[in-house]
GULUM-973227 format. One record per residue (C-alpha): z, x, y; residue in three letters. Coordinates in steps of 0.25 Angstrom, whole numbers, plus 5000, padded with zeros to 4 digits. Each point is the difference from the previous one (the first is absolute). Layout:
# residues N
> up, east, north, type
> Z, X, Y, ALA $
...
END
This chain:
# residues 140
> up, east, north, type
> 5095, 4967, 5108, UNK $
> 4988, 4993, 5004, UNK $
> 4992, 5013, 4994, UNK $
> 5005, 4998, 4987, UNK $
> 5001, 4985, 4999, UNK $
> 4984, 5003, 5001, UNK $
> 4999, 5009, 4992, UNK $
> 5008, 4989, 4990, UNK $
> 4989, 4992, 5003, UNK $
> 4989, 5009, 4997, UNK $
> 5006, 5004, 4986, UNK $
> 5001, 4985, 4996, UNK $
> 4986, 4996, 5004, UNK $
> 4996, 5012, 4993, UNK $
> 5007, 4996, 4988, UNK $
> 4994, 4985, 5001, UNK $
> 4987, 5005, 4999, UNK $
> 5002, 5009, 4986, UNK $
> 5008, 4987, 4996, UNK $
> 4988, 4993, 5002, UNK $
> 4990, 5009, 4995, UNK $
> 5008, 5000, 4988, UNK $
> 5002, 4986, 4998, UNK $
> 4985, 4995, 5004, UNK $
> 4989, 5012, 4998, UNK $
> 4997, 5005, 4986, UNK $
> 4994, 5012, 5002, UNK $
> 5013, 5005, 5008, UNK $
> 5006, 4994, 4989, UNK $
> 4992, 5007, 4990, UNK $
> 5003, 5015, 5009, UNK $
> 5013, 4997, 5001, UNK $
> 5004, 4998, 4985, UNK $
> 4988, 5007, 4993, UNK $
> 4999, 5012, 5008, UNK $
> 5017, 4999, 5000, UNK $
> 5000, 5001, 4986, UNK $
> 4989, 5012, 4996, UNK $
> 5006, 5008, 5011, UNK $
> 5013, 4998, 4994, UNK $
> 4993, 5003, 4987, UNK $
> 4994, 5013, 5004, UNK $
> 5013, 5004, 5005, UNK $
> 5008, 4999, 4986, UNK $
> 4986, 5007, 4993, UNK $
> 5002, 5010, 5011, UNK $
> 5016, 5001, 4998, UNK $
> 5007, 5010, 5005, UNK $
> 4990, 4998, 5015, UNK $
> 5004, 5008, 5011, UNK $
> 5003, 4994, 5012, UNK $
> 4986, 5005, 5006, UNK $
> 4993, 4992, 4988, UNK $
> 5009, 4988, 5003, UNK $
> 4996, 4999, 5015, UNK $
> 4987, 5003, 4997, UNK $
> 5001, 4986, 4989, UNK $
> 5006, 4993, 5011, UNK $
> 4993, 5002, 5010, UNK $
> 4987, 4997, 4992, UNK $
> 5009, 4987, 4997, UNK $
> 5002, 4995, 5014, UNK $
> 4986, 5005, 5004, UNK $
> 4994, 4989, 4992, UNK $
> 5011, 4989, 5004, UNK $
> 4997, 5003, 5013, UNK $
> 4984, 4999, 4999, UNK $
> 5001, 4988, 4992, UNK $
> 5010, 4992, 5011, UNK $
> 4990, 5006, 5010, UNK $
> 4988, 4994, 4991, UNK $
> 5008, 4985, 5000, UNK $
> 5004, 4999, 5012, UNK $
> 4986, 5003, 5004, UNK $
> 4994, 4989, 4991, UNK $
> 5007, 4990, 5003, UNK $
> 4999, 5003, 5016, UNK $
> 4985, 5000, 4998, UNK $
> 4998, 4988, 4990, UNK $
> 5008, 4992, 5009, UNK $
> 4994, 5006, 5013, UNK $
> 4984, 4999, 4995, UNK $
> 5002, 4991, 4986, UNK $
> 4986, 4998, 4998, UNK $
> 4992, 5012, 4992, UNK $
> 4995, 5011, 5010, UNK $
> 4994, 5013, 4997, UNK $
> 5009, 5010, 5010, UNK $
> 5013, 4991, 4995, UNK $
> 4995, 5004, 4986, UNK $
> 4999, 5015, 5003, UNK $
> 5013, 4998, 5008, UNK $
> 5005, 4995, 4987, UNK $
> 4996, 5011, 4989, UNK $
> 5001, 5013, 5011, UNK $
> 5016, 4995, 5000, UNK $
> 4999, 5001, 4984, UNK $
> 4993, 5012, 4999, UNK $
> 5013, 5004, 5007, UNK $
> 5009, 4994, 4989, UNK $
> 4990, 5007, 4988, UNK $
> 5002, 5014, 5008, UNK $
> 5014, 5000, 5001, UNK $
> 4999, 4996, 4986, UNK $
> 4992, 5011, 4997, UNK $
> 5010, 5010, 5006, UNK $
> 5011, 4995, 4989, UNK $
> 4991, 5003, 4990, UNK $
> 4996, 5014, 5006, UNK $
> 5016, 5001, 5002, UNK $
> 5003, 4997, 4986, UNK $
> 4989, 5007, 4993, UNK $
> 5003, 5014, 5008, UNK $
> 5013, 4999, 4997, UNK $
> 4997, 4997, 4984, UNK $
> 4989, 5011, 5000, UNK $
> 5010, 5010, 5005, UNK $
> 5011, 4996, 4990, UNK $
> 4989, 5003, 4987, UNK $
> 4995, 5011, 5006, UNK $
> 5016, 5006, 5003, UNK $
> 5002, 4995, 4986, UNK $
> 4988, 5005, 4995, UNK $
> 5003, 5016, 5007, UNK $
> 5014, 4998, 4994, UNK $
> 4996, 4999, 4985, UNK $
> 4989, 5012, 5003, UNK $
> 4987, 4991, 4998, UNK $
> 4989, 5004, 5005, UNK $
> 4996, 4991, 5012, UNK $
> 4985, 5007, 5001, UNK $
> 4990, 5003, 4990, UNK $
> 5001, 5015, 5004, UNK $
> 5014, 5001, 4997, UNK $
> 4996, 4996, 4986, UNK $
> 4999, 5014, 4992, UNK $
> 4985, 5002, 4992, UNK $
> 5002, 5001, 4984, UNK $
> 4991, 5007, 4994, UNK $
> 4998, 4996, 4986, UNK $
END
């Protein structure tokens, strides 16, 4: 009983801190309902997605929710820790964002692959040709 009373305890501090982040940090903010809404957009473009493709847009979701709560978390420890301006907190600071941009650059590589791929399959579908060699020669 004690085991899950901790695990309990866990969960709800857990909870707390997205609450918070929510409530108090607009860049989480900005991820959690920006991001939230194109990846709920590309998903109805996207319609019918397989459940591969889904995973893969979730994952790309909660892969910059993650980095971004890491990134605030990280700010405030260090603004409160060290609050005047120092040169290692700064890079501190934008290597933890570089983390937010990359994993923000993973949706957009998710979502573009998986647009290419549906042109391309409509594309071979209709019989276009998809490469100036498959283009016949017309002799005048």
């Amino acid at each position: 009983m004690q085991f899950v009373e901790k695990q309990r305890r866990r969960l709800g501090f857990a909870l707390r801190g997205i609450h918070y982040a929510i409530r108090t940090d607009k860049s989480f903010r900005l991820q959690w309902y920006g991001v939230g809404s194109v990846v709920a957009f590309a998903i109805l473009i996207l319609t019918p997605v397989s459940s591969t493709e889904l995973l893969f847009l979730i994952l790309a979701y909660f892969l910059i929710l993650i980095t971004e709560l890491q990134n605030s978390a990280l700010e405030y420890a260090l603004d409160h820790l060290h609050p005047e301006t120092h040169d290692n907190i700064g890079r501190s600071k934008d290597m933890a964002a570089g983390a937010v941009f990359l994993a923000g650059l993973f949706l957009v590589v998710v979502i573009a692959t998986l647009l290419y791929t549906r042109v391309m399959s409509d594309l071979q579908a209709r019989d276009v040709p998809s490469s100036p060699s498959q283009l016949e020669t017309v002799s005048p």
